[in-house]
VOGU-3710 file (C-alpha; in Angstrom, 3 decimals, decimal comma):
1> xxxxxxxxxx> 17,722/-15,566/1,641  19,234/-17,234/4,548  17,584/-14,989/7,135  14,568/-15,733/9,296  11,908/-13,422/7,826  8,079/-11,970/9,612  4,961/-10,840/8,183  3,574/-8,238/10,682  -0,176/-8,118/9,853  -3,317/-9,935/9,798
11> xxxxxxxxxx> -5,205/-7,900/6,265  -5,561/-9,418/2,753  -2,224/-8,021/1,628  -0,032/-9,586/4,632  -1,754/-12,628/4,166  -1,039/-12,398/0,311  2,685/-11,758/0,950  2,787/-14,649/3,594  1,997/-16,778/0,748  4,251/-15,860/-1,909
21> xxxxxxxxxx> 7,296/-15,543/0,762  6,254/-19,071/2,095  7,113/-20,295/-1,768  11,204/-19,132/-0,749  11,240/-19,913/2,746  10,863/-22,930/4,629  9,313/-21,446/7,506  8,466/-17,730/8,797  7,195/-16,141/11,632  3,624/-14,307/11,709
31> xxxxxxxxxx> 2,643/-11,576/13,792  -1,530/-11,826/14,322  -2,479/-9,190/16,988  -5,740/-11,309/17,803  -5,055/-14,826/19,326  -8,214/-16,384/18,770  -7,771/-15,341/14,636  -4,428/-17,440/15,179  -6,122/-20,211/16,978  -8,990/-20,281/13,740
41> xxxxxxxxxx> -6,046/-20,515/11,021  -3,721/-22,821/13,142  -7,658/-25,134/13,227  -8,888/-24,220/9,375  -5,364/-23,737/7,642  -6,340/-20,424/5,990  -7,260/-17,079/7,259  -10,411/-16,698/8,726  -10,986/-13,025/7,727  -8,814/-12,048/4,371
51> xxxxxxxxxx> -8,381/-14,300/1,457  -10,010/-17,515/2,836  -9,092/-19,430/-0,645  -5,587/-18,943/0,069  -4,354/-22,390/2,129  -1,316/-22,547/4,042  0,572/-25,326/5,746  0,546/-23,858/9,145  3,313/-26,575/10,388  5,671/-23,676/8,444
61> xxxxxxxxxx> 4,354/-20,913/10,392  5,448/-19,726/13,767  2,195/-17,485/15,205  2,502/-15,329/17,898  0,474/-12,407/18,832  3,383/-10,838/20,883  5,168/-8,409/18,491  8,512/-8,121/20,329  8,977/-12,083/20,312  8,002/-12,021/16,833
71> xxxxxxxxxx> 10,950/-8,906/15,998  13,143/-10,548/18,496  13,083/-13,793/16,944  13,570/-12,536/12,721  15,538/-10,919/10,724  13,716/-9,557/8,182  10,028/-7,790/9,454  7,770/-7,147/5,972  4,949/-4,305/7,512  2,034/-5,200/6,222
81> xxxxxxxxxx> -0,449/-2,927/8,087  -2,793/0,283/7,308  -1,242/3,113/7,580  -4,146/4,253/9,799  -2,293/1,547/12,538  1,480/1,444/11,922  2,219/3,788/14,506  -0,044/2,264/16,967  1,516/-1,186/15,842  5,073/-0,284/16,222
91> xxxxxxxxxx> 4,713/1,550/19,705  4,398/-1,959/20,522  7,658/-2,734/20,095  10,426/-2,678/22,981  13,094/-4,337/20,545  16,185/-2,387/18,943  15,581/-2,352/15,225  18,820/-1,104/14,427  20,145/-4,649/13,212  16,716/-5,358/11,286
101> xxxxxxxxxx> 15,828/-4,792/7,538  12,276/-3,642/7,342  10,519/-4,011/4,406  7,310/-1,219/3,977  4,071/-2,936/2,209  1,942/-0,071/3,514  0,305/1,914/0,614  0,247/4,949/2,849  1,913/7,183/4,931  2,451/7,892/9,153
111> xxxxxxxxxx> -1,127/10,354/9,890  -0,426/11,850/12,435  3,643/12,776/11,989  2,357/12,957/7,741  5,765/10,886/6,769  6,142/8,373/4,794  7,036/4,939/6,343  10,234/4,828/5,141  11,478/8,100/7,177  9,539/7,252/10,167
121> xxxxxxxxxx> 11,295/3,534/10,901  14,225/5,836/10,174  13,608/8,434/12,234  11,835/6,721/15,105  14,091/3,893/15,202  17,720/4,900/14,062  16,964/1,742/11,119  19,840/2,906/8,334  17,962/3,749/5,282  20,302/1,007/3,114
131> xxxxxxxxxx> 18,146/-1,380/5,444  14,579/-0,121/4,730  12,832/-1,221/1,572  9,540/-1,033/0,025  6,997/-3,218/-1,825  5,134/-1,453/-5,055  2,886/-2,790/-7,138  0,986/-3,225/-9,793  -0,321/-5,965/-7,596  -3,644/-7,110/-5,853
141> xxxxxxxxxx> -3,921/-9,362/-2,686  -6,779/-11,266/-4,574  -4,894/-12,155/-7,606  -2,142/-13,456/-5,835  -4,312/-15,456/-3,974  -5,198/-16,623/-7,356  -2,206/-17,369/-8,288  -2,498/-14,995/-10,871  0,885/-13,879/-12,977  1,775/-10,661/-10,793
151> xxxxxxxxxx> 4,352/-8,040/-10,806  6,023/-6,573/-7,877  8,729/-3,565/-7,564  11,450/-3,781/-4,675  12,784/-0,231/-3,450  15,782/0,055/-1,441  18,930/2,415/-1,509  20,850/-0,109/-2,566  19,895/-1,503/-6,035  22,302/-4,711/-4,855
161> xxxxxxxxxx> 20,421/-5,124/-1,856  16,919/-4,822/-3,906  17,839/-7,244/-6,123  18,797/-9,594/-3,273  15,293/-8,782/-1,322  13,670/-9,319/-4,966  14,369/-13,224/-4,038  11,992/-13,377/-1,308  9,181/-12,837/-3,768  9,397/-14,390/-6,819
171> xxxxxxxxxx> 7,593/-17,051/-7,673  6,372/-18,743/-10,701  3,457/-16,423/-10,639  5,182/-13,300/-9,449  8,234/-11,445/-10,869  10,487/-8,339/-8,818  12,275/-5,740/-9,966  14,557/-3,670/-7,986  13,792/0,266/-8,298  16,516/2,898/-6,015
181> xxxxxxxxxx> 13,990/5,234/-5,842  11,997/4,313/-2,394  10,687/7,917/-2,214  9,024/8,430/-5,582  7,759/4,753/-5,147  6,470/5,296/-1,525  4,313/8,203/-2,766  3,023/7,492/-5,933  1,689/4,186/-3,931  -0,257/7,166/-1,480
191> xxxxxxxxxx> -1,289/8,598/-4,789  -2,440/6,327/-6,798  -4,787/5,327/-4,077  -6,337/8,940/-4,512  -7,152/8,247/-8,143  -8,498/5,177/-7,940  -11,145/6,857/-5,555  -12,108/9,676/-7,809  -11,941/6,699/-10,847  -14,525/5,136/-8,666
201> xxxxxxxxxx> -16,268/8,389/-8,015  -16,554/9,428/-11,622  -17,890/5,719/-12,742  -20,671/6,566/-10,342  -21,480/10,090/-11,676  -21,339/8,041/-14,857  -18,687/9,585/-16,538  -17,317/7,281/-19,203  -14,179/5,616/-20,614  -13,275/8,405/-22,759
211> xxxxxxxxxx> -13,262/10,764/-19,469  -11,642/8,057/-17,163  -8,617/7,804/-19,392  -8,029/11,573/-19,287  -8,350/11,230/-15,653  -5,704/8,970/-14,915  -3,419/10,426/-17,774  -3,883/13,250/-16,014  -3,184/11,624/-12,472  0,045/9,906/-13,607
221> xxxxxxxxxx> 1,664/13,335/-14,206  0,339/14,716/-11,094  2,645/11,916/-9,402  5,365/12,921/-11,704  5,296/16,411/-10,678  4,750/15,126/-6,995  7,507/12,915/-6,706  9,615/15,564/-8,278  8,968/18,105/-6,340  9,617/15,578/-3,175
231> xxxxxxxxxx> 12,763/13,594/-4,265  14,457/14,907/-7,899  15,917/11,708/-9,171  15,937/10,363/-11,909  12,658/8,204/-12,549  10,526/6,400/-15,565  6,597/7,044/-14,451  5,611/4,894/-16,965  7,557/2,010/-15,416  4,543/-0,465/-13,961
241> xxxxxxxxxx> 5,596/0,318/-10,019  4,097/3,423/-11,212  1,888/3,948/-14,136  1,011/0,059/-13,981  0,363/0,546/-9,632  -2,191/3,548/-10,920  -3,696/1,459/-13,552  -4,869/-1,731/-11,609  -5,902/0,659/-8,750  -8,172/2,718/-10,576
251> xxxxxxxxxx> -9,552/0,033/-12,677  -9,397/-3,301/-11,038  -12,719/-4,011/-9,940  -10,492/-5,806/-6,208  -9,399/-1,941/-5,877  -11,013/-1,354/-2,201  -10,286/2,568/-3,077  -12,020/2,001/-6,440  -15,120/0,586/-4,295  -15,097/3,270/-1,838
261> xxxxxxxxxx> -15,382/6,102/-4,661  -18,023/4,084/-6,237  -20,037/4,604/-2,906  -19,041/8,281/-2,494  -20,150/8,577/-5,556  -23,130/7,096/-5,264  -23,931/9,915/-1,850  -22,987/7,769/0,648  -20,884/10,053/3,461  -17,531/8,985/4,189
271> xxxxxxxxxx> -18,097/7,029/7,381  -20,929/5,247/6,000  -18,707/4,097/3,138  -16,194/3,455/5,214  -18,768/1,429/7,133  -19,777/-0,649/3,907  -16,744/-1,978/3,144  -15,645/-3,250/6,288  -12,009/-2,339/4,929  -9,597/0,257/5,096
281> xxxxxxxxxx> -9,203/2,342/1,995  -5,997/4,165/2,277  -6,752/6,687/-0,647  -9,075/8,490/2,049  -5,761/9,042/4,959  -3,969/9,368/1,569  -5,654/12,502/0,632  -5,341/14,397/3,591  -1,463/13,314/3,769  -0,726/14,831/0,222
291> xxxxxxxxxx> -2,996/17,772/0,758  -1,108/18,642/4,241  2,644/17,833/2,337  1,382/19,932/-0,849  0,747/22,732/1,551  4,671/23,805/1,449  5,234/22,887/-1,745  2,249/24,410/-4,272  2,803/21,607/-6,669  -0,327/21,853/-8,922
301> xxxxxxxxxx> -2,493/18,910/-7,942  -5,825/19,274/-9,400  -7,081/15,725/-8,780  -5,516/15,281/-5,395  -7,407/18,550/-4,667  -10,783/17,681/-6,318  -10,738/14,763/-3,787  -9,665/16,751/-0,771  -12,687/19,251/-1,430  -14,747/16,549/-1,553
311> xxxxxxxxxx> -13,647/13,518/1,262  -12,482/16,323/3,747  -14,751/19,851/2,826  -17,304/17,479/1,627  -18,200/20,076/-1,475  -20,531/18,446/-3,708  -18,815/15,493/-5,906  -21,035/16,741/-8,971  -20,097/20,003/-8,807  -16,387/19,270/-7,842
321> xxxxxxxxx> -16,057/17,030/-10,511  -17,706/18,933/-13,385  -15,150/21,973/-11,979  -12,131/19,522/-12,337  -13,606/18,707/-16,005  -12,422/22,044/-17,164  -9,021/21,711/-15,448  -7,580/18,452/-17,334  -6,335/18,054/-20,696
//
């Protein structure tokens, strides 16, 4: 593409998308909040706190920790940041976005409005939706890293304009496809998040294979009805933005939300988990966000709900779980 393109965010997953974009573009600009983490990978040629094995020529990369010279300066801004900190991330910005394509990587949605990113750059900053996109999965920071054959899905509006954003990220080791349905991807990538944690939780209870596939056969038509419910276009679930996202989240053994179920599981509390992995798993923000948007819609949920009980009422994982049991088929 013959546009000047960002990566806003410092995490494993910006980093990873830096890298495959880098393989399309001859340079782009980086937005690091932290100056002396810029000064470390300007020095080292890698990033000094997420995927350290990934090496970049840095004489390709225009660092700033300013975000409006960073939006000023590109075209094309891929957000790459928890959901936990978008919104305190984009207050930041005293640009007009109006002219930019923004490209969602965040596997989670706005807390405190409870929208997905999508409507809030929308809503917040009059961005036409034919100019928003999103990145889906099934993908993992680490494997790219790896330079491991990965799969990406490109949502936007405009199947033309996916396909043209699906450019920007194909590699030898990565393949996009364009999907029109940004809505049912955005939140089956909040969902799937959910699972992964309960798959984590149940491997600790030691529940089995034979239960874990029930669970997430269960889970993918939970996102089905979901997405349904939320946006009624037409969709394939068992496309891999969706059932393949789910899969190598619940299983994977880089799944951060995997790992942070595994230590629920295992009776530590939420903040010491969260504590533990020194990361961000978005399955936990994820869980109150579907909870709060299932509250005016009744969609029957019982995984999403299991996890609710448990993260947010913090109701005994054995006995939630051995309740939920009884509810899946």
């Amino acid at each position: 593409m013959d546009k000047r393109v960002a990566i806003i965010g410092s995490g494993s997953w910006a980093t990873a998308l830096a890298k495959i974009v880098m393989v399309n573009q001859p340079e782009i600009n980086w937005y690091i909040r932290k100056q002396d983490v810029i000064d470390e990978f300007m020095a080292t040629g890698k990033n000094p706190c997420y995927l350290s094995n990934a090496i970049f020529d840095v004489s390709r990369i225009h660092f700033c920790s300013d975000i409006n010279t960073v939006v000023s300066e590109s075209d094309v801004l891929i957000l790459a940041v928890p959901s936990p900190y978008v919104k305190q991330t984009l207050t930041k910005i005293r640009r007009r976005l109006r002219s930019k394509t923004v490209i969602s990587a965040v596997k989670g949605m706005i807390p405190d409005e409870n929208m997905l990113v999508t409507d809030y750059l929308h809503v917040r900053f009059d961005i036409p939706m034919q100019q928003l996109a999103i990145i889906a999965g099934p993908c993992h920071a680490e494997e790219i890293a790896l330079e491991r054959l990965s799969y990406l899905t490109i949502g936007c509006e405009s199947r033309e304009y996916a396909t043209q954003l699906c450019s920007l990220f194909e590699t030898p080791y990565v393949f996009a496809t364009p999907s029109i349905d940004v809505q049912g991807l955005e939140y089956s990538s909040v969902m799937k998040n959910i699972y992964a944690i309960a798959a984590g939780l149940c491997h600790s209870l030691r529940y089995g294979d034979n239960f874990q596939s029930v669970l997430i056969s269960n889970a993918i038509q939970e996102i089905q009805r979901f997405a349904t419910a939320m946006s009624n276009t037409h969709r394939d679930i068992d496309a891999s933005g969706y059932l393949g996202d789910v899969l190598v989240t619940a299983y994977s053994k880089f799944s951060r939300n995997r790992q942070f179920g595994q230590l629920i599981g295992m009776g530590y509390s939420v903040k010491a988990a969260q504590i533990e992995m020194e990361m961000v798993a978005e399955g936990y923000y994820g869980t109150l966000a579907i909870h709060m948007a299932n509250e005016r819609m009744h969609v029957s949920l019982p995984i999403a709900e299991a996890m609710y009980n448990i993260l947010y009422n913090h109701l005994s994982p054995t006995i939630v779980i051995k309740e939920l049991t009884q509810k899946l088929k």
